[in-house]
N, C-alpha and C positions, 0 to 999 in steps of 0.2 A: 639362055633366058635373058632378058631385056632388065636395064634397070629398074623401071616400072610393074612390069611384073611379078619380078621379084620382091619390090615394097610392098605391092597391093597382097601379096600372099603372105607375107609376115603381119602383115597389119589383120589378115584376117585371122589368122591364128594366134596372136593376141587377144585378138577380141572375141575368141571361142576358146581360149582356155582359162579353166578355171585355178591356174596357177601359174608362177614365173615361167615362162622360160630360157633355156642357155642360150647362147650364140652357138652352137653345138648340135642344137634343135630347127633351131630355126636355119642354118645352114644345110642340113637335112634336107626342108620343106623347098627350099629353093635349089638345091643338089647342089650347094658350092660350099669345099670344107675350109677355105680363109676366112680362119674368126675377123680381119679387117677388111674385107669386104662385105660381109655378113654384118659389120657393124657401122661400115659406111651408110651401107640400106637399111638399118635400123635407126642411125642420126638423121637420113631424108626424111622418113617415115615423124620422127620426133620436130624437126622443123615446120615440116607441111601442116603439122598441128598446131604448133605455134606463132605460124604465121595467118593461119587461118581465124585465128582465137578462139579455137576449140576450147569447148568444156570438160575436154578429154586431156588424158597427158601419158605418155609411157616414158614408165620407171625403170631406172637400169640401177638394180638393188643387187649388190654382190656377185653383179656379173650374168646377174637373172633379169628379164625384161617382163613388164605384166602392164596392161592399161587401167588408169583409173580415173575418177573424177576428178577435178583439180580442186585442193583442198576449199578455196574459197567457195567454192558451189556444194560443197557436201552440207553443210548445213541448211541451203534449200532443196534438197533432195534425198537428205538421208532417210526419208519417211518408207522411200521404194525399196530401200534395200531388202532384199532377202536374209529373212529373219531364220530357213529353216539351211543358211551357206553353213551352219557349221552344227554338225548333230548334235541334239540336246546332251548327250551320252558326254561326247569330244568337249563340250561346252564347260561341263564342270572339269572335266579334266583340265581344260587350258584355265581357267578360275585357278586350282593348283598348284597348275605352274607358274603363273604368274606373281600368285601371292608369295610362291617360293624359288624364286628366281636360281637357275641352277642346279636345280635340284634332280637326281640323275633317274635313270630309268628304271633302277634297281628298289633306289626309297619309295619312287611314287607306287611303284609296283606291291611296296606293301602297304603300302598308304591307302589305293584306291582299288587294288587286285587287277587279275590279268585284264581286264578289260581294255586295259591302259594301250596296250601293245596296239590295236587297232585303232585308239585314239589320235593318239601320238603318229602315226602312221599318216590320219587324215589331216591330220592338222599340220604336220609337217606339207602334206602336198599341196594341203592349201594357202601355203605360207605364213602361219601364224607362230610357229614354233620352230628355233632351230636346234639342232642335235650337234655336238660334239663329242668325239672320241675320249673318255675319261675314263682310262682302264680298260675293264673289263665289260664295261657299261657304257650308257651316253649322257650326258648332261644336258638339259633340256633348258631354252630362255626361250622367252617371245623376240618376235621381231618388230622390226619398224612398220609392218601392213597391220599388226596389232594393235599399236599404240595410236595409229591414221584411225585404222577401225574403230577404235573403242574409244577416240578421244584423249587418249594419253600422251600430249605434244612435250 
C-alpha cells in the first residue's frame, strides 16, 4: 500500500471513530504491524493539517490518536456538539467520578448500583474515563478529552 493511501485511510478512520485509537489499530486498517511506520503516516496525516490550517487536529493521547476541533475554535462551535455523545444514564455517572476522583469500581458500584458497569464501560470507550488495576477492582479518573470537553483546562 502506498504512503498516501495509507494516510488517507487512517485519516478516515479517525474521523469515523467515536473513540481514540492505537497504533495497533490503525496498523491493522493499513495491514502494516510497525507501530513507526504506522506512526510516521499518522505525523503526515498530523502535519497536512497543520500546514493546511485546519480547524481540525489529531491528538496522540497515551498513545491513542482521536481528531478534534482545535481548542481555539471550540468556543465558536461548541453549540453543534452532540449533547446525546454520552447517555443521560453514563452522564451522572461520570458527574461521580469526577467529583470523586479515583474512586474505584467497587465504591461507586454501591454508591450508584450495578448500573455503573455499563456506564463505565461507555465512557471508558468514549474516552472520558480511565480505569486502572487497583486490587481487585479498578480505579476510575477522567481524562484530558474530559476536561477539553467540559472546559476544565
Amino acid at each position: 500500500m502506498e504512503n498516501e493511501e495509507a494516510e488517507r485511510i487512517i485519516e478516515a478512520a479517525l474521523f469515523m471513530s467515536s473513540r481514540p485509537l492505537s497504533l495497533q489499530e490503525l496498523g491493522r486498517l493499513i495491514g502494516v504491524a510497525a507501530p513507526g511506520f504506522v506512526q510516521q503516516r499518522i505525523r503526515a496525516v498530523q502535519d497536512a493539517y497543520e500546514r493546511g490550517g485546519s480547524a481540525i487536529e489529531i491528538v496522540d493521547e497515551d498513545g491513542k490518536y482521536y481528531m478534534r476541533v482545535r481548542l481555539r475554535y471550540v468556543p465558536a462551535v461548541k453549540e453543534f456538539a452532540s449533547a446525546a455523545e454520552i447517555s443521560r444514564h453514563a452522564l451522572r455517572t461520570l458527574a461521580y467520578i469526577a467529583k470523586n476522583e479515583g474512586i474505584t469500581k467497587r465504591q461507586l458500584f454501591l454508591k450508584l448500583g450495578g448500573g455503573i458497569y455499563e456506564d463505565v464501560a461507555e465512557l471508558v470507550e468514549k474516552g472520558f474515563v480511565q480505569q486502572k488495576k487497583a486490587g481487585r477492582t479498578s480505579a476510575l479518573s477522567t481524562t484530558a478529552k474530559f476536561k477539553e470537553y467540559f472546559g476544565q483546562q
